[in-house]
Structure formats: structure tokens, C-alpha cells
LOBA-149221 format. One record per residue: y, x, z of N, C-alpha, C in turn; residue in three letters. Coordinates in pm, whole numbers, plus 50000, padded with zeros to 5 digits. Example, Ala and Ser with C-alpha at 12.3 -4.5 7.8 and 13.67 -1.06 7.14 Angstrom:
BEGIN
494315131950780495505123050780496705132050780ALA497755128550708498945136750714500035129050787SER
% end
This chain:
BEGIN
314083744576261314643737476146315833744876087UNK315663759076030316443763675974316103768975812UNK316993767675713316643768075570317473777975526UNK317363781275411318043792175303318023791475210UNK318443795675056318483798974974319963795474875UNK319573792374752320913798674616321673787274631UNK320773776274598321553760174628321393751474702UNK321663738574692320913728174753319273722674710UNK319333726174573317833722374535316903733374602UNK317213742674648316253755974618316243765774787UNK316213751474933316103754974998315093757375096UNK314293768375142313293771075180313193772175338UNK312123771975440312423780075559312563788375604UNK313493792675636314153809375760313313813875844UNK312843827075849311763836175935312733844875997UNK312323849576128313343859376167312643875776099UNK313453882676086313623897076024313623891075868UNK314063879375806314163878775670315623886075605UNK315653894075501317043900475448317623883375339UNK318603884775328319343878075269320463882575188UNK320623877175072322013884574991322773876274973UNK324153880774924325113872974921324563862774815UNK325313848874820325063842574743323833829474834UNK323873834774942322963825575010323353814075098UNK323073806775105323643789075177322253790575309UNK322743789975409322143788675550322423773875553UNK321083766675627321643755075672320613752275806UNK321173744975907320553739276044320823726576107UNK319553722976103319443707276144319923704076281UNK319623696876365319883689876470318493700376552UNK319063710176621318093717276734318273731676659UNK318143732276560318403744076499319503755776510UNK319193766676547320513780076539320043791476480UNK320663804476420320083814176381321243824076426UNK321073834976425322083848776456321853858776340UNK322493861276281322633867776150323053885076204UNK322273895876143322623903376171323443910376050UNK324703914775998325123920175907325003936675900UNK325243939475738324643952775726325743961375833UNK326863957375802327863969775967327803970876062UNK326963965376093326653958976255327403945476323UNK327793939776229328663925676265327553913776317UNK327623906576404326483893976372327563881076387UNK326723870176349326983853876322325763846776363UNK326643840176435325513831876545325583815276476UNK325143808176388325353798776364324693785076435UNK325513775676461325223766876557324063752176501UNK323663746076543322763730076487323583725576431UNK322993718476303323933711576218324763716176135UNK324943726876106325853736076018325403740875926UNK326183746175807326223749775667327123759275646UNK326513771675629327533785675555327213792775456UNK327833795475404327653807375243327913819975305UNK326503826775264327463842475261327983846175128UNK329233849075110329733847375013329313862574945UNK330233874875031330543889375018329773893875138UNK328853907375121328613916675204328943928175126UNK329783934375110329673949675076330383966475082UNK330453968875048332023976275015332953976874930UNK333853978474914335153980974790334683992574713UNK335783993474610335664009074548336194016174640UNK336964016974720337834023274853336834028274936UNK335334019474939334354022275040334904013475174UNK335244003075177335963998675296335023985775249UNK334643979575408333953968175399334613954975396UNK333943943875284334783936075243332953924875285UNK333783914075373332353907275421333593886775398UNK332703878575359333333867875315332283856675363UNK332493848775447331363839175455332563820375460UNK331543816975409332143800875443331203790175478UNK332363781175567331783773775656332223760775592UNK330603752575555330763742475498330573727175581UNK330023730875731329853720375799329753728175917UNK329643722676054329493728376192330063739376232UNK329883748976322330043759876357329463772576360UNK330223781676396329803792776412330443800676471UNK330073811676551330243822576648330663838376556UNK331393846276594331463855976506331623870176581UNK330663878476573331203891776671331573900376527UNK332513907576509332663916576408332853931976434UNK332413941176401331973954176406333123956176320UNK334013965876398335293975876369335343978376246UNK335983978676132336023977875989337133986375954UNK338043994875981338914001675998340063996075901UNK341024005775902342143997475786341193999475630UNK342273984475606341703988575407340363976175444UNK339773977975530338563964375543339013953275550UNK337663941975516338213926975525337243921275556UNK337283912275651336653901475704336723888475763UNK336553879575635336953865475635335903854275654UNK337043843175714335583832675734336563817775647UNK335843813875572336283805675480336313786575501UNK337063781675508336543766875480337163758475375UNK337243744075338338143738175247339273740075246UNK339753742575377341753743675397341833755975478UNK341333764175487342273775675506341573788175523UNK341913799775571340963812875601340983819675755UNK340453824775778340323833175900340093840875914UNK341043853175896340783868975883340823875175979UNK340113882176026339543894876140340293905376166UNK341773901576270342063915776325341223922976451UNK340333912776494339683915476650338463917976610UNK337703909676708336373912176731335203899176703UNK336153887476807334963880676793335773863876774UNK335423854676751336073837376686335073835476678UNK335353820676684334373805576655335333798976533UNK334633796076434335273784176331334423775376312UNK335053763676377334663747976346334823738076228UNK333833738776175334603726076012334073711976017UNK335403700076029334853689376070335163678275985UNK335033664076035336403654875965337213657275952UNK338023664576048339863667676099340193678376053UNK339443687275979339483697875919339373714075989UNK339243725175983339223734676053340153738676171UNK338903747876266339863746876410339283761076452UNK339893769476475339453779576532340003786076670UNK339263790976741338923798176867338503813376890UNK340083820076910339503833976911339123838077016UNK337883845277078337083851977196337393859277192UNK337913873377161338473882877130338993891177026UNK340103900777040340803906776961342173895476938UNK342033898376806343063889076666342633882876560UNK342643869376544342403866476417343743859076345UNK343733861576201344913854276154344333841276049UNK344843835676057344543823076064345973812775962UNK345323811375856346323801175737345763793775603UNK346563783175587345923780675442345873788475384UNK344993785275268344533796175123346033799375058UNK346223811675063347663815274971348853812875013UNK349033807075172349603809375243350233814075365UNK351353815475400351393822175555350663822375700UNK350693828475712349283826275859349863831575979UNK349063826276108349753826476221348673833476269UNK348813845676358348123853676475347793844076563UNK346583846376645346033835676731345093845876828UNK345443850576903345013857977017344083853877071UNK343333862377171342173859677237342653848977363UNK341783836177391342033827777477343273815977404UNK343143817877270343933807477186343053798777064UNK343773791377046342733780776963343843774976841UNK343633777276735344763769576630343823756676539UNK344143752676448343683745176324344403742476225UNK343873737876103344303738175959344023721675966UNK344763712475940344223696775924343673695475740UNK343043682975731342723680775606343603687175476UNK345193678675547345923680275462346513692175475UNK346213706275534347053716475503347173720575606UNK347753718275702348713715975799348293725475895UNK348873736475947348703745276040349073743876166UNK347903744276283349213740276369349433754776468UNK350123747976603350693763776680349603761876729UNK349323779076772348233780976858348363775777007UNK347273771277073347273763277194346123776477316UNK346763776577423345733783877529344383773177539UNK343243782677568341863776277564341573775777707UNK340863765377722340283767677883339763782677866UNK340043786778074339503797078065337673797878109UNK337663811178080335833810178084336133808278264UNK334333801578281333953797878445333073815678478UNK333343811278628333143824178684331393821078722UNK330643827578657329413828478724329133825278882UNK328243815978990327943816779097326703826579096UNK325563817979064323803822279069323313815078974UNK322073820078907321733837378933322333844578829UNK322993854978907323263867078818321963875078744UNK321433877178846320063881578769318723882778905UNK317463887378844315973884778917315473875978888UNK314543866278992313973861678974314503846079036UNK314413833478951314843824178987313613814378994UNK313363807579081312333797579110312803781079023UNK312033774979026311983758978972312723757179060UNK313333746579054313733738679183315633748579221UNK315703757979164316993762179171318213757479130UNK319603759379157320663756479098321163765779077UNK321293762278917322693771078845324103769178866UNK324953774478912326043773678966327373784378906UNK328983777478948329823782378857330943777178922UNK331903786678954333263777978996333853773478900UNK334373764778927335093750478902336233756478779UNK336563756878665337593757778572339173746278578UNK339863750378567341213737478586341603731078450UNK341373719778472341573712178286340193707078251UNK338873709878291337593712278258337443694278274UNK336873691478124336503675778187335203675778185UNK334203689478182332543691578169332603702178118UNK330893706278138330743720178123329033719178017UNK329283728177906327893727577853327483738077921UNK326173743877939324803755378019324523755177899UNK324373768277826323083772077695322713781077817UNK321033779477720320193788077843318873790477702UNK318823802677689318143809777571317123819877604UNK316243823877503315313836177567315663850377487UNK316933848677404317763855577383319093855377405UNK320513867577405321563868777457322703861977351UNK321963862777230322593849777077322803835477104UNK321583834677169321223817777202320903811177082UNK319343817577029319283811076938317263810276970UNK316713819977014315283815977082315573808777176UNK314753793177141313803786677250315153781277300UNK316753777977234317933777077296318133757477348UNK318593759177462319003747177485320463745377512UNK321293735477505322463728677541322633717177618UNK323153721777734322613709677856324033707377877UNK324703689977900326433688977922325623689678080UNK326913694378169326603691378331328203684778358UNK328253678678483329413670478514330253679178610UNK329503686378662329883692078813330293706078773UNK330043715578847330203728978827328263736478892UNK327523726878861326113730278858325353724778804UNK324203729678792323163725078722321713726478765UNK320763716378838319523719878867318743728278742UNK318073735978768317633745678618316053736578610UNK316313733178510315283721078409313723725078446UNK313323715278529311993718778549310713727078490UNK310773717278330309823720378240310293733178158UNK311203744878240311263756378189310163767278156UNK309963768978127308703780978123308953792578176UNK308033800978226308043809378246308563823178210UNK309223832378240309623847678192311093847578171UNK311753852478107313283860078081313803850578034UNK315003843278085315993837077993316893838778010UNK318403842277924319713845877941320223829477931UNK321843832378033322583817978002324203817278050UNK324873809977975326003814777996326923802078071UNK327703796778070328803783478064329733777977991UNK330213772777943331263768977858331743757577870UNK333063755377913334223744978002334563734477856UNK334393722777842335093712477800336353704377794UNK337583703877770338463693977801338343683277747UNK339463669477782338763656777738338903654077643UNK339313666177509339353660977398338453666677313UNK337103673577401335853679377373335793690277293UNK337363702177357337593716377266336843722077377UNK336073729977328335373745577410336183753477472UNK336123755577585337003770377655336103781577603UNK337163786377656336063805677641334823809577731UNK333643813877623331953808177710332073823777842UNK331923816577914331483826978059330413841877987UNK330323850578149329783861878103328293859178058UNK327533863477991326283863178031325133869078055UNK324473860478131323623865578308322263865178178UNK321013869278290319703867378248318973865978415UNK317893855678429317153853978529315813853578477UNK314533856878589313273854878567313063839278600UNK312043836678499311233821378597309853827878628UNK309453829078752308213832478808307263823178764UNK305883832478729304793824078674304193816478816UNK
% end
């Protein structure tokens, strides 16, 4: 359940290897994700339920890459490919921007207004046309409705992988993970890609394990962890593993 095109009237269904140009509105229902590959090698992993514009893909007259996307509902994941000085790479919402000194962020757009989570590098992070605050890797800031910037806050940290790291994992196994401090739950995505967007699931677990879901199928699936606190902000998602399910 993923769509595309110019507007809202004129949205069609998403194939994977489809090109897209700026000017395009992504949208994903409830089960739905896609991973966007950009022309620099940047990708965007967009989450169920979400809405983004690619605004800008291109270069300057400078030849320096200038990439612009906005987030009109849900989330999204962002790895960004090195852009050197003179480049720009922004992620947009109603109240504020999120510009790319690093590598990789999550921006959330909600009721409460934008909230972002940098995974790595630097991102800077402010209302439109105003001052902005650095927000480091393992930090989390937001922009409220009304404007309002706040200080950056430490993120839970990522959980340490138990089993399986990798081979072959049988039915009837547990996925396992030491314990995070602050953690009031833990989501498991478990994908047949390293995006998490084939065949992807989102399972909450209570514990620091997870029986691995019977009605899995067979062959390669990658999967990672990601820690909850009780006010249902994401820590930073664990490494991620890949296991077999034996036929």
C-alpha cells in the first residue's frame, strides 16, 4: 500500500525500481514502507502512514548537491551520502528544518509538531528563518506547533544484540537482547531486506526477547531492536543481524 505522484488527485501505485522526480508526494498506508534510493547515493526509508515531497534532487550552478524533501505526516529514516562543503541537505516540515551535517536522522511529523533523532553525524535543527541548534548523534530535539525549539535530550541507547547474530535459526527460537536502562519496551522489525521495507514487520516485545513468529517463512531475514521509553520516543535502533529460517 504504497502510492505516488504530482498531487493528491493523481495518486498511483509504487513498483520497486520505479524513478521518480522532484515534485513527487510518496504516501503509505497502515503496513506500508518504501526505501528511496537517491541519485548520490543517499537513501530514505519511509515509515506506514506517512507523507513526503521530494521537493529538490539536484545540483547547484557550483555543482554541489542541493537535495530537499518534506515531511507531511509520519516518519522517516535518513542515511545521507557525503555532500562536501557548498552542499545541502534538508528535511522539511510545517515548523522547522533539518539540515545534514552527518549522516543519518529520523524526522517525525505529528500533532505536537516535529521531533527529530539523530543516528549519526550532525544535524542542525530550527525553525524556518531561524536560529538552530546542533543535535548530535544519540540526541533527540523538536520544534512544537507553535515554534518552539527545544534543548536537545540523550536518546535511549541502542540494545546489544544476544541471538541470532547470524545462520540458521529454527521456528520455535528466541530472539534475544540485553536489557537497555530507561527502556519501557522494545519494538523487533524483522525484514527480508536490511531497509526494512520487504515483507517488514513491527512486533512491540515487553521483555528483552522475543519468540520469532511462527508463521515466518522460510529463507533470509535481517532484524534489528529498538528501545522505547514511557513516553513512546525511539532509542537508537541496534546493529543489524540477518538469520536463515530453514525450509
Amino acid at each position: 500500500p504504497v502510492t505516488a505522484g504530482p498531487d493528491a488527485n493523481s495518486m498511483a501505485p509504487l513498483s520497486g525500481g520505479d524513478a521518480l522526480p522532484a515534485g513527487t508526494w510518496i504516501e503509505t498506508k497502515l503496513g506500508g514502507r518504501v526505501a528511496l534510493g537517491l541519485a548520490d547515493g543517499s537513501r530514505v526509508r519511509i515509515g506506514e502512514r506517512s507523507r513526503l515531497l521530494i521537493g529538490a534532487v539536484h545540483l547547484n550552478e557550483d555543482l554541489k548537491r542541493v537535495v530537499e524533501l518534506e515531511v507531511a505526516a509520519g516518519d522517516i529514516e535518513t542515511h545521507a551520502a557525503p555532500g562536501g562543503a557548498g552542499s545541502s541537505f534538508e528535511v522539511r516540515t510545517r515548523t522547522g528544518v533539518a539540515g545534514v551535517r552527518g549522516t543519518e536522522f529520523r524526522v517525525l511529523w505529528g500533532d505536537e509538531g516535529m521531533e527529530l533523532e539523530t543516528l549519526g553525524g550532525l544535524v542542525a535543527l530550527g525553525p524556518e528563518g531561524k536560529d538552530t541548534v546542533d543535535v548530535p548523534r544519540g540526541m533527540r530535539s523538536s520544534i512544537s506547533l507553535d515554534g518552539v525549539l527545544a534543548k536537545p535530550t540523550l536518546m535511549l541507547v541502542e540494545p546489544a544484540i544476544v541471538a541470532p547474530l547470524k545462520g540458521e535459526f529454527d521456528r520455535g527460537g528466541v530472539l534475544s537482547w540485553k536489557k537497555v536502562a530507561g527502556a519501557n519496551n522494545y519494538v523487533v522489525e524483522i525484514a527480508r531486506d536490511a531497509d526494512f521495507t520487504l515483507a517488514a514487520r513491527s512486533i512491540q516485545a515487553w521483555r528483552a526477547n522475543l519468540p520469532l513468529p511462527e508463521d515466518l517463512p522460510t529463507g533470509r531475514w535481517f532484524w534489528r531492536v529498538i528501545a522505547q521509553d514511557r513516553q513512546g520516543h525511539a532509542g537508537m535502533p541496534s546493529r543489524i543481524y540477518a538469520f536463515t529460517v530453514p525450509g
